[in-house]
C-alpha positions as CSV (number, residue, x, y, z in Angstrom):
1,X,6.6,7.4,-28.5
2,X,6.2,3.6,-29.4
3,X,4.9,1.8,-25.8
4,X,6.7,-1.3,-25.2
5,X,4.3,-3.8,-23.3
6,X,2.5,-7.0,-24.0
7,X,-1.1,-5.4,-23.8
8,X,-4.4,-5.8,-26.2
9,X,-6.8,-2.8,-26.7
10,X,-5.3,-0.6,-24.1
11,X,-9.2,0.4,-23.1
12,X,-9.4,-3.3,-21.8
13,X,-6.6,-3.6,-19.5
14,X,-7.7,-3.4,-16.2
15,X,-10.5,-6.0,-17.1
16,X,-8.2,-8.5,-18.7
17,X,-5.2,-8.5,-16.1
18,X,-8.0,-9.1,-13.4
19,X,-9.4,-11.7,-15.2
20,X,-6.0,-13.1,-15.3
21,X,-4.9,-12.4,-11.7
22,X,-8.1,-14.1,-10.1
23,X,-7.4,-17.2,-12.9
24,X,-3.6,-17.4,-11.5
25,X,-5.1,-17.8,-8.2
26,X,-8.0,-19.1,-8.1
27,X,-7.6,-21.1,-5.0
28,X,-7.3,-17.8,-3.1
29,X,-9.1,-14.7,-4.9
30,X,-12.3,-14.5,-7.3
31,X,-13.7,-11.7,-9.5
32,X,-17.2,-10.1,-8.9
33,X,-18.9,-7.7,-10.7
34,X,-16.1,-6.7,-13.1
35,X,-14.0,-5.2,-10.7
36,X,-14.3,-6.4,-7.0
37,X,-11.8,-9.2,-5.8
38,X,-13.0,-11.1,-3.6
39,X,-11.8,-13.8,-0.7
40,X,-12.3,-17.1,-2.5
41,X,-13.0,-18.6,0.8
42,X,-14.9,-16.1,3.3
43,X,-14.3,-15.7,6.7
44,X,-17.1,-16.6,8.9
45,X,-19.7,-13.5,9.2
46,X,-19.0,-13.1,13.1
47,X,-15.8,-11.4,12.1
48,X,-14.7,-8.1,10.8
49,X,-14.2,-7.1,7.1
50,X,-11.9,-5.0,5.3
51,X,-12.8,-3.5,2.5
52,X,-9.9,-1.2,-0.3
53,X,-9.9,0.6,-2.9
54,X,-7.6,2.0,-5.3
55,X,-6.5,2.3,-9.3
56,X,-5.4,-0.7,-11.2
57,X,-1.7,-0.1,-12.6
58,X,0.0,-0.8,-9.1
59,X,0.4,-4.6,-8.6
60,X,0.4,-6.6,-6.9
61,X,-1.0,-3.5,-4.9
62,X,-4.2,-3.5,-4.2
63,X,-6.0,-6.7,-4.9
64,X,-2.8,-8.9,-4.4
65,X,-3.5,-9.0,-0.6
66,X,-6.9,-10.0,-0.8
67,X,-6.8,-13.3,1.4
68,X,-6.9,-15.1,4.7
69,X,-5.5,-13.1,7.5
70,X,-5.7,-9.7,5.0
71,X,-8.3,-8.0,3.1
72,X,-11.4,-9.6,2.4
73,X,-12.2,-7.2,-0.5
74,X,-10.3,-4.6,-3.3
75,X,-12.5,-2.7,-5.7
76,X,-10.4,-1.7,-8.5
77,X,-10.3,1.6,-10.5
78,X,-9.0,2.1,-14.4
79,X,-5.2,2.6,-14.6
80,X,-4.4,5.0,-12.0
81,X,-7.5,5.9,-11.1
82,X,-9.7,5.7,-8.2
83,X,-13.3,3.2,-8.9
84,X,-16.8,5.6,-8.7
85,X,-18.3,5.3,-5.1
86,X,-21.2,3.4,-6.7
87,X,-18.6,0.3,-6.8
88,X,-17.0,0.8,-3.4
89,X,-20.8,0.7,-2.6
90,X,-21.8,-2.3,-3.9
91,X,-18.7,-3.7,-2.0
92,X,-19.4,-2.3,1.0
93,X,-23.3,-4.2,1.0
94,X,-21.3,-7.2,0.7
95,X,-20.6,-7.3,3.6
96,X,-23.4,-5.6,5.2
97,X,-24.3,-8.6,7.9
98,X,-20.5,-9.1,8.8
99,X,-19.5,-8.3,12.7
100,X,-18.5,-4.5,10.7
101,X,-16.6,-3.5,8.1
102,X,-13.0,-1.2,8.2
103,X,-12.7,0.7,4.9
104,X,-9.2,1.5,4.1
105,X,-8.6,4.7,2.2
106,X,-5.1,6.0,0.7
107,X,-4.6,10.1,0.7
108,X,-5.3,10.4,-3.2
109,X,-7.4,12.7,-4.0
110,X,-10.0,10.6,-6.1
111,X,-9.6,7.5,-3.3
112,X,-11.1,10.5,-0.9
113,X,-14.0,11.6,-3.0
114,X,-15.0,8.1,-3.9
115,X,-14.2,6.8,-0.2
116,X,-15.6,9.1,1.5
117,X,-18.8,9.0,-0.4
118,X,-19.4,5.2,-0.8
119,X,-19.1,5.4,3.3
120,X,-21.4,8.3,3.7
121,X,-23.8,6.3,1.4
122,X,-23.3,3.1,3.5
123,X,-23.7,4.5,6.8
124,X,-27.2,5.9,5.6
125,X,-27.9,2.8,4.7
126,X,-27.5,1.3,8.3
127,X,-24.2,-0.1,7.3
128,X,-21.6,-1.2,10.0
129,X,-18.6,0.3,8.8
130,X,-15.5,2.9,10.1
131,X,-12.8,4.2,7.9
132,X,-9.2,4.6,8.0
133,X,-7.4,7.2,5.9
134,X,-3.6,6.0,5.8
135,X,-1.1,8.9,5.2
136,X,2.0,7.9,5.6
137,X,4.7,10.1,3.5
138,X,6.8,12.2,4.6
139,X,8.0,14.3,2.0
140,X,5.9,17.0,2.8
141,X,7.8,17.2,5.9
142,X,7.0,15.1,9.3
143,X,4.5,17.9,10.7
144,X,2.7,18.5,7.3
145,X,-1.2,18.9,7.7
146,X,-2.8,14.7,6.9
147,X,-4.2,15.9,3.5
148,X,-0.7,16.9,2.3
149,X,0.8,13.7,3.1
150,X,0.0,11.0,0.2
151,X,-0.8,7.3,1.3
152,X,2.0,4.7,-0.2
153,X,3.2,1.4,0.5
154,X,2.2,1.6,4.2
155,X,-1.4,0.5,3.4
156,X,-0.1,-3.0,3.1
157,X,1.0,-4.0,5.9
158,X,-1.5,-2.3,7.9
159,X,-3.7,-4.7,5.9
160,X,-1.9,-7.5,8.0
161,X,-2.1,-6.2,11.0
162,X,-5.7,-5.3,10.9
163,X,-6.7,-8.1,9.0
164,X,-4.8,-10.6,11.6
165,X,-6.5,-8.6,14.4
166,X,-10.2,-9.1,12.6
167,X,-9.3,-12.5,12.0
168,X,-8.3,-13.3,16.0
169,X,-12.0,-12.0,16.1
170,X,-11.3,-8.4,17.4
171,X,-14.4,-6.5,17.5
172,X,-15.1,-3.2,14.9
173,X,-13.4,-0.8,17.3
174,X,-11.1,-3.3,18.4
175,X,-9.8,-3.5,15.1
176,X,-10.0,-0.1,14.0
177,X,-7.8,1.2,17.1
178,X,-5.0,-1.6,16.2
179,X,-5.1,0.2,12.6
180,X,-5.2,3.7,13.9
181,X,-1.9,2.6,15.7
182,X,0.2,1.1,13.3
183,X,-1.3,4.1,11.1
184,X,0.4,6.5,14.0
185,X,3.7,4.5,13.7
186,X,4.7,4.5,9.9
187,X,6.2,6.4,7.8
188,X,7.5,6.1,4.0
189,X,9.4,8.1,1.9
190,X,9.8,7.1,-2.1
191,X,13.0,7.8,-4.6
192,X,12.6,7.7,-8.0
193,X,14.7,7.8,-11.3
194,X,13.2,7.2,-14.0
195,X,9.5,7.7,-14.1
196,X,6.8,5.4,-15.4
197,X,4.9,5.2,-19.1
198,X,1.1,5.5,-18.7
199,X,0.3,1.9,-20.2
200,X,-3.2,3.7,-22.5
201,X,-1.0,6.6,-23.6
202,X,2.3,5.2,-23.8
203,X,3.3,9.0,-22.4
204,X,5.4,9.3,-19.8
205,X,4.1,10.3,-16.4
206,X,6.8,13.1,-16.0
207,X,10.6,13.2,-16.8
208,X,14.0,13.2,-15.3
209,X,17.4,13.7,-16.7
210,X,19.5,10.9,-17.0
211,X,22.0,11.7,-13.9
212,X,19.2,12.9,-12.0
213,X,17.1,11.3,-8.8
214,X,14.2,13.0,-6.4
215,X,13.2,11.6,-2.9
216,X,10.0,12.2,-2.6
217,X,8.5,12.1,-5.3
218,X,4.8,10.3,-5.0
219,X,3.8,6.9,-6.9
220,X,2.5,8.4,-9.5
221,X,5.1,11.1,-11.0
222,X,3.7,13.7,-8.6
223,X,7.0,15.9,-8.0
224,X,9.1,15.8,-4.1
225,X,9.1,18.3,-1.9
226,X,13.2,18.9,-2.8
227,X,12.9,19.0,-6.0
228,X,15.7,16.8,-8.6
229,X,18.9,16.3,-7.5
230,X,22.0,14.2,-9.1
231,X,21.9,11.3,-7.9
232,X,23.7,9.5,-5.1
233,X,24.8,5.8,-4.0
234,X,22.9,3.3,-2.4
235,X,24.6,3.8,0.4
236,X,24.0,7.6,0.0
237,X,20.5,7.4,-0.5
238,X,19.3,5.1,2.1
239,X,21.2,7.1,4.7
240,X,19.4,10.5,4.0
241,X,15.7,8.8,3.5
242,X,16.3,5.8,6.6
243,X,17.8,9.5,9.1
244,X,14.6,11.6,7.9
245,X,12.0,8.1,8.9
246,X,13.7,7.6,12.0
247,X,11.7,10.9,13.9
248,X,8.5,10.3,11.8
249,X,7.9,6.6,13.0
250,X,9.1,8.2,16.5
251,X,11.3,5.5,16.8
252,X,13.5,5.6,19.5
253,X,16.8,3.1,21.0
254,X,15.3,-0.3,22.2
255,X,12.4,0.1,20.4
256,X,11.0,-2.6,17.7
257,X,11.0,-1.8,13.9
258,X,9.6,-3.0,10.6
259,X,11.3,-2.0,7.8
260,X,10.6,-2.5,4.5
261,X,12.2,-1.6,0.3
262,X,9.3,-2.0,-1.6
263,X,10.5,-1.5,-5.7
264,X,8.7,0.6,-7.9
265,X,8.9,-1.6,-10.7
266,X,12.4,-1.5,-12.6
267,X,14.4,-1.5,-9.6
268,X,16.3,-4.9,-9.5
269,X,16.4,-6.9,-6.0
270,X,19.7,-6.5,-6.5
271,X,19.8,-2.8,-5.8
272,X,17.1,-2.8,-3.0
273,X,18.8,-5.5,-0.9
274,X,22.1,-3.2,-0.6
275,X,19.5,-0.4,0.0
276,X,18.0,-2.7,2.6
277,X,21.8,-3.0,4.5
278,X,22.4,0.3,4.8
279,X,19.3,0.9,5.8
280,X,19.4,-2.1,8.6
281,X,22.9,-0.6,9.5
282,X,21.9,2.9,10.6
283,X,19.3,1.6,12.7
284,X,21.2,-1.1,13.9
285,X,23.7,1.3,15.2
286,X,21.0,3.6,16.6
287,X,19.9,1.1,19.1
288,X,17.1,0.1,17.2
289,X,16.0,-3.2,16.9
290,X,15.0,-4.5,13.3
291,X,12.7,-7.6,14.3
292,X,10.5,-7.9,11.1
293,X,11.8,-6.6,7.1
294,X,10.6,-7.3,3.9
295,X,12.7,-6.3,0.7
296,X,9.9,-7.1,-2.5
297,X,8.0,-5.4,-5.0
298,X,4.3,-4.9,-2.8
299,X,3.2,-1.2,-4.4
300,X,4.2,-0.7,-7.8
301,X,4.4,1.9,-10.8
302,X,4.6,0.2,-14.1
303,X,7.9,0.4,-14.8
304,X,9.5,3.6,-12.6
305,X,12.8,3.0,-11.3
306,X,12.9,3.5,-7.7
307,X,12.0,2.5,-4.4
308,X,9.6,3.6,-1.5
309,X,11.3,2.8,2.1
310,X,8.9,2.3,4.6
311,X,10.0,2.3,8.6
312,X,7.1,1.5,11.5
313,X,7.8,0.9,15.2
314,X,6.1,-2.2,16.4
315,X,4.8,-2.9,20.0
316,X,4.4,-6.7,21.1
317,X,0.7,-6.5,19.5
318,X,1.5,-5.2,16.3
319,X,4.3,-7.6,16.0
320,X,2.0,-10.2,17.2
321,X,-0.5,-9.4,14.1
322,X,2.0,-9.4,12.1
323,X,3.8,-12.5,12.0
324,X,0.1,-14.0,12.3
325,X,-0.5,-16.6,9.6
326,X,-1.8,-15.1,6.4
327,X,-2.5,-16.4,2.8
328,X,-3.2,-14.0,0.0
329,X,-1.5,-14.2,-3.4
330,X,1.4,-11.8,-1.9
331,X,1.6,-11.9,1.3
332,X,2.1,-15.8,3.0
333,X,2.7,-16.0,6.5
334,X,2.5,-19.7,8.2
């Protein structure tokens, strides 16, 4: 099939649009070693890092929210694809004489294998660092084992929150347990409709028919618990994904909620802001109060159409952290 995108030798992309992300915002984020991005402006050594990795392909996600108040590092993997532990490595020594460093992994497999190893290497080396593995879908079901359960939009603004937390000047463990329980309270769950291109083959990641949708259905093609079914309204949709997020962020009346429609890429704002109020409705009428949303394009998938809804509870720290000022490329917070 003939690909459609403004790209030069498709072997080059990840290179070039980092070399033009860290250009566009060079006030904020810089470019290391080919594919680490980097805090323009460091924080002070006495403080906690946090360190990410993850395939190119997804932006803004990962590197976008690189910044003050956010991540101080993203090491960047070909399309799709997880970087080699060797890289996460060399990030990792970075920030060797920092107060510690929190390594945020997503559940893909090659994110684990890479993770995992660039820590194991790291802590050998004498390293200060702890890990995080953020799991958040559902679509496995709400009691499906951690390894089943992919890591989507939710790494984001657990980003914010740790980051604001290592940025008050929380200690390693201090900042990890502020993580560990926002990681506790989220949950996501993604719909889809049309599926993505690959942008080097131009082939299609995996297919739907044209009346068709799946919830579920993982950022890159990987197929939804369900299965395809026809597809259904706004209104329709947000209903059944917002009712099964409800028990998996065990949100209950009274309690505090961040909720967020993050686009997959061809979904208009249009479409996720109706999305958005139906969503806000149900658990409005539950008793549940909505105090922070976002309705934005934060994790994307080239150019699938669909959305991922994510739903956290929020205690008066979390909340705290997260309305703390910030200023990366994609996430500004005065």
């Amino acid at each position: 099939m003939v690909m459609k995108k403004f790209v030069n030798n498709p072997d080059n992309i990840t290179t070039e649009l980092l070399q033009g992300y860290t250009l566009a915002y060079s006030d904020k984020v810089k470019l290391v070693s080919d594919r680490i991005v980097v805090r323009a402006n460091p924080k002070p050594k006495n403080k906690v890092a946090l360190v990410t990795l993850g395939g190119s392909g997804h932006e803004p996600s990962l590197s976008g929210f690189v910044g003050e108040g956010l991540l101080d590092a993203s090491v960047v993997g070909d399309i799709f694809a997880a970087p080699g532990a060797p890289r996460v490595l060399e990030a990792l020594r970075m920030f060797k004489d920092y107060a510690g460093i929190v390594l945020v992994i997503l559940n893909h497999a090659g994110d684990v294998l890479n993770g995992d190893m660039a820590y194991n290497m790291a802590v050998k080396e004498g390293i200060n660092v702890k890990k995080i593995l953020t799991a958040e879908d559902i679509a496995a079901g709400i009691d499906a084992p951690l390894d089943e359960r992919r890591g989507l939009g939710g790494c984001v603004p657990l980003y914010k929150i740790a980051g604001a937390a290592a940025e008050e000047g929380k200690s390693l463990d201090q900042v990890l347990a502020v993580a560990e329980k926002f990681s506790n309270s989220m949950a996501t769950l993604a719909v889809t409709m049309k599926t993505a291109t690959h942008p080097q083959s131009g082939q299609y990641i995996s297919e739907l028919a044209d009346d068709e949708m799946m919830i579920g259905m993982g950022q890159h093609g990987e197929g939804g618990a369900k299965g395809p079914q026809k597809i259904l309204t706004a209104d329709q949709t947000a209903e059944e994904m917002v009712n099964r997020l409800i028990p998996a962020a065990k949100l209950q009346k009274n309690d505090k909620a961040l909720l967020i429609i993050n686009g997959s890429g061809a979904t208009t704002l249009m479409e996720m802001f109706i999305v958005f109020r139906k969503a806000h409705q149900i658990l409005t009428n539950a008793g549940i109060n909505v105090v922070s949303g976002r309705c934005e394009e934060i994790l994307t998938v080239q150019e699938a159409a669909g959305f991922q809804m994510f739903l956290a509870k929020l205690d008066d720290e979390t909340q705290k952290y997260l309305n703390a000022p910030s200023n990366a490329p994609y996430w500004i917070t005065k």
